[in-house]
C-alpha positions as CSV (number, residue, x, y, z in Angstrom):
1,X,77.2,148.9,108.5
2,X,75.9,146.6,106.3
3,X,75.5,143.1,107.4
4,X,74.6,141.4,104.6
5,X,76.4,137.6,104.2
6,X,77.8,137.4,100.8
7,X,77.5,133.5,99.4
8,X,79.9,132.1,97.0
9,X,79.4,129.3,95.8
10,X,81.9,126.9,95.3
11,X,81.9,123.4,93.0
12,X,83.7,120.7,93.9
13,X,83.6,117.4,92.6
14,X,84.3,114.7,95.4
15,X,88.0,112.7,94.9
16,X,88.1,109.8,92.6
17,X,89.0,106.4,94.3
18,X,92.6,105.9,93.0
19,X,93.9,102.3,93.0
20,X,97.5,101.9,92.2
21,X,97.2,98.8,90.0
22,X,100.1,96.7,88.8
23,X,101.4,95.9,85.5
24,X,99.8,93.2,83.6
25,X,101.2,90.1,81.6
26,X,100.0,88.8,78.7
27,X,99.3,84.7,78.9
28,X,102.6,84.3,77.1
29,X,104.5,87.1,79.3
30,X,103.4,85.0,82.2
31,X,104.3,81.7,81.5
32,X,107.9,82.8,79.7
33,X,108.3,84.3,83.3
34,X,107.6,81.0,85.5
35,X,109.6,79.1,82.5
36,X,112.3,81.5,83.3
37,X,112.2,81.3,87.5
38,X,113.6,77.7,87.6
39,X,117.0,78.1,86.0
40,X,120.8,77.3,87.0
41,X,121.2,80.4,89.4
42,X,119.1,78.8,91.8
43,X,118.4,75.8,93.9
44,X,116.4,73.0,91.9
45,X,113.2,73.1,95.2
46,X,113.0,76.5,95.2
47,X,112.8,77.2,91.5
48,X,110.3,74.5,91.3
49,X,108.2,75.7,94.0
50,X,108.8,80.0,93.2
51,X,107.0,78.3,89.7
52,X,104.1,76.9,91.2
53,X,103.1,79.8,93.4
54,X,103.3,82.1,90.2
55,X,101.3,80.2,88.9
56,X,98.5,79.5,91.2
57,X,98.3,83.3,91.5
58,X,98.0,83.6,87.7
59,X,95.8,80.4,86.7
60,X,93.7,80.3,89.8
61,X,93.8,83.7,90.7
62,X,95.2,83.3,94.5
63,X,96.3,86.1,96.6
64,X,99.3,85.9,98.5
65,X,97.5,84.8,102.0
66,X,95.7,81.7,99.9
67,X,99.1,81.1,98.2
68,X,100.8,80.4,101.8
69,X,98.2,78.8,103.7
70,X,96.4,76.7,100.9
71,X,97.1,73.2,102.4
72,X,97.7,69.3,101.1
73,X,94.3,68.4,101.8
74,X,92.8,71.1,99.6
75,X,95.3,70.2,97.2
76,X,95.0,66.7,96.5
77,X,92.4,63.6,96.6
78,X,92.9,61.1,99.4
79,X,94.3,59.1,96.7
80,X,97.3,61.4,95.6
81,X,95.6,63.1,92.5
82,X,95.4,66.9,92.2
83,X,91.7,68.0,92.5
84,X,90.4,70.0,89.9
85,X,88.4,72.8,91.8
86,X,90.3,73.4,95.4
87,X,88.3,74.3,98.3
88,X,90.2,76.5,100.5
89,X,88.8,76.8,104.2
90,X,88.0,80.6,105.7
91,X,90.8,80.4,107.8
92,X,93.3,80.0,104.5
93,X,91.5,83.2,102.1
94,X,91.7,87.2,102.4
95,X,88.0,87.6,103.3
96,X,87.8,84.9,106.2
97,X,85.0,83.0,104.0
98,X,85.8,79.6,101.8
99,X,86.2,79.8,98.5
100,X,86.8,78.1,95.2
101,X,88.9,77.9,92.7
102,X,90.2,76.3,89.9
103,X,93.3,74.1,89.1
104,X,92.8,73.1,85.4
105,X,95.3,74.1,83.2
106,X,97.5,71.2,82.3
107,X,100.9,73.2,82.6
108,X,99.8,74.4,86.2
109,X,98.8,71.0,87.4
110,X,102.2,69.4,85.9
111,X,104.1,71.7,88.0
112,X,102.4,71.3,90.8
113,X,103.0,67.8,90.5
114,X,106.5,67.7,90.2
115,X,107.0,70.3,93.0
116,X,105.0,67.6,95.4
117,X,106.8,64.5,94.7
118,X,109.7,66.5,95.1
119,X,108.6,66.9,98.3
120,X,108.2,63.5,98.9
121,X,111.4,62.4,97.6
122,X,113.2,65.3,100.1
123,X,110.9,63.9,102.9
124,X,109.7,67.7,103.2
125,X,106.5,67.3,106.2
126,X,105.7,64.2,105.5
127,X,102.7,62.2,107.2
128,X,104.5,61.2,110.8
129,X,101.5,58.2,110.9
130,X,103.2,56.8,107.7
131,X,100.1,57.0,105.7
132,X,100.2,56.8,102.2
133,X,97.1,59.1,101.3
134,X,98.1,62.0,100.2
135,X,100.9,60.6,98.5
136,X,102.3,60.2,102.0
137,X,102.6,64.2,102.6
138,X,101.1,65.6,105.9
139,X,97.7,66.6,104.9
140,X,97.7,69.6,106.9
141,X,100.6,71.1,106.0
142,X,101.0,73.4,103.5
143,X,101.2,73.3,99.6
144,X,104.5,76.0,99.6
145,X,106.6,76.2,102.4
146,X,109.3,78.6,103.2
147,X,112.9,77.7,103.9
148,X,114.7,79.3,106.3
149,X,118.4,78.2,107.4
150,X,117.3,74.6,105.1
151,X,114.7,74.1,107.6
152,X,110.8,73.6,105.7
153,X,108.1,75.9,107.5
154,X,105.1,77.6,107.0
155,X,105.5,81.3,105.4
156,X,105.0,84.0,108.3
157,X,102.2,86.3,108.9
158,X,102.2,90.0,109.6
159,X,98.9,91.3,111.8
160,X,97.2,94.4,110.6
161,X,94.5,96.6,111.6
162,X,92.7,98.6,108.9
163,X,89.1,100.4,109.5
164,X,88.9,99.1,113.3
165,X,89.4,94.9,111.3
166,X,92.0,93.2,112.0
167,X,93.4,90.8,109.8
168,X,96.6,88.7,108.8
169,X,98.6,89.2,105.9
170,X,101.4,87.2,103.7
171,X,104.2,89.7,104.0
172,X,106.8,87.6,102.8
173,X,105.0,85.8,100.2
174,X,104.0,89.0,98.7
175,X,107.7,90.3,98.9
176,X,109.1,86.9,97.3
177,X,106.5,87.1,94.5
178,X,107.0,91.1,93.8
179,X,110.9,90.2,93.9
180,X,110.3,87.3,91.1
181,X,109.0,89.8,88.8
182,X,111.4,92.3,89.7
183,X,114.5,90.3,89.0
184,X,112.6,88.5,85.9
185,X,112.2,92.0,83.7
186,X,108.7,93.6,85.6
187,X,109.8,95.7,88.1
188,X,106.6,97.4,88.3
189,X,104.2,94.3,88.8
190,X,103.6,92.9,92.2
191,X,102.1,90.1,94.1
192,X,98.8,91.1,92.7
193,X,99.9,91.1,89.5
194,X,98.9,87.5,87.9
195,X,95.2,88.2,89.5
196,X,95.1,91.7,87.5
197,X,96.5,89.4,84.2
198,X,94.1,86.7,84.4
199,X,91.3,89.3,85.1
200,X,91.8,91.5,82.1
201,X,92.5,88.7,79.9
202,X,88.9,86.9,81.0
203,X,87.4,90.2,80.6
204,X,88.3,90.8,77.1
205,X,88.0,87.2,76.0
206,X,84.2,86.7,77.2
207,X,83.3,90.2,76.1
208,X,84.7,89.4,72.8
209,X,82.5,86.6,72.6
210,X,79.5,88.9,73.9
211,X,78.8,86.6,76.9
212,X,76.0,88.1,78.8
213,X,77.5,86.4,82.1
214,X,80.7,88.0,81.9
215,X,80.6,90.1,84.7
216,X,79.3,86.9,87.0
217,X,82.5,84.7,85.5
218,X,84.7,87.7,86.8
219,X,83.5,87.7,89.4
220,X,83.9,83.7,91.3
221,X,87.5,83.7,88.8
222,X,88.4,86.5,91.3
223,X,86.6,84.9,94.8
224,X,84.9,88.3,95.1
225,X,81.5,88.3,96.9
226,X,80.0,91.6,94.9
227,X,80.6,92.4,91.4
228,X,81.5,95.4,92.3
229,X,84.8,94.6,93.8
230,X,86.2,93.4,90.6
231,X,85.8,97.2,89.5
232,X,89.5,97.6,90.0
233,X,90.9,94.9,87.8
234,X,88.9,94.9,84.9
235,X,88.7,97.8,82.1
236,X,84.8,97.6,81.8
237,X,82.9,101.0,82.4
238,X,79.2,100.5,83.6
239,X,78.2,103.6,81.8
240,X,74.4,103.2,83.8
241,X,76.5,103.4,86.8
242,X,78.3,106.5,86.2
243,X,75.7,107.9,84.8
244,X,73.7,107.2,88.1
245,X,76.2,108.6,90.0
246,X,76.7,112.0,88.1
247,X,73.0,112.5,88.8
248,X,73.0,112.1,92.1
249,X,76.0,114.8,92.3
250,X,74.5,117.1,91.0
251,X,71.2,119.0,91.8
252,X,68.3,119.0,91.2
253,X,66.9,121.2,88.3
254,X,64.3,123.8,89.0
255,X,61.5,124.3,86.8
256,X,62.5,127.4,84.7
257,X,62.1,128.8,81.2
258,X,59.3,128.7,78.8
259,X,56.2,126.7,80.3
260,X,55.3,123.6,77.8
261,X,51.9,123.6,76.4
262,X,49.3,122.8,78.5
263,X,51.4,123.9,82.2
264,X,48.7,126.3,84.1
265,X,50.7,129.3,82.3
266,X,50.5,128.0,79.0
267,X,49.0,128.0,76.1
């Protein structure tokens, strides 16, 4: 009986992360889309304000959860002006730690300030003291509000557990947005989909200008704490990183074949 133990071996390559990633706009897609939002089909307030949130999500690059519980304060000066970097507290972003962000394009900031004195000319959560900072709005309340049965609240949450974390997510905001898109000609782009726009488009206008900071840039536009998180928005390939990586898959040669001059069997 022979009891020998015949080896095969076997390659196998280990399974590629894949990210579903949603279709991407071009800057002129996106803002012919939130142009197209507010129209006669729909009521004036929600228009306005389905407008703003597509465009936070494009121009500053918010996620749905910073979209819905980005508040007045953040928003706005004491004296009524919109700020030009927001601060969002941890308790408002995706990853529980503050963040930044920018509010600086001139077409965003007009829309977000006719969506707000709307709200103060509709009395939507107004300050009850009667203050007038804040342009009189409730500083803690939020920027976008949901209306259900004509009543103003705050979007709901959904709780999730993933890896043993638990955390909150915008479930409604991200179905309104991926609905927006949907009924506006992109039925395959989502709520993530002006973060993936903005990203590519940064990408390819600071590599086009060779900027050796591009990957940094990326990387605050997109309130990532590693670079390498922004892996799946962008189209860059870190060659050294693959490369890295293929080596480390594979083994390590032996030491075969004819000895170089001067190895103790050569010449």
């Amino acid at each position: 009986m022979d009891n020998a133990i015949e080896f095969k071996w076997v390659w196998k390559t280990p399974d590629l992360r894949n990210v579903k990633q949603p279709d991407i706009l071009t800057p002129e897609e996106m803002i012919d889309l939130i142009e197209r939002v507010d129209n006669v089909r729909v009521d004036p307030l929600l228009g306005l304000r389905n407008q703003c949130m597509l465009a936070m999500t494009f121009f500053s690059c918010f996620r749905a959860i910073e979209v819905s519980q980005w508040k007045v304060k953040e928003c706005l000066y004491p004296d009524g002006s919109i700020c030009h970097i927001t601060h969002v507290r941890k308790d408002g972003t995706k990853g529980k730690y503050p963040m930044k962000a920018p509010v600086v394009i001139q077409e965003q900031r007009e829309m977000l300030d006719k969506w707000l004195n709307a709200r103060v000319k509709h009395r939507i959560k107004l300050d009850k003291s009667g203050s007038t900072k804040y342009r009189g709005l409730d500083p803690e309340s939020h920027v976008f509000l949901s209306n259900w049965r004509g009543v103003w609240q705050n979007f709901s949450l959904t709780r999730k557990v993933s890896k043993g974390k638990e955390y909150l997510v915008a479930t409604a905001v991200q179905n309104l947005l991926s609905k927006l898109y949907k009924e506006y000609g992109f039925p395959r782009s989502s709520s993530h989909a002006g973060r993936h726009s903005m990203a590519r488009f940064a990408e390819k206008l600071l590599n086009k200008k060779n900027n050796p900071h591009a990957r940094f840039i990326l990387q605050n536009l997109l309130h990532h704490r590693c670079e390498e998180a922004q892996n799946d928005y962008t189209e860059v390939i870190d060659y050294k990183r693959v490369k890295a990586a293929h080596q480390a898959m594979l083994p390590k040669p032996k030491k075969r074949g004819r000895p170089k001059k001067g190895d103790k069997y050569g010449n």
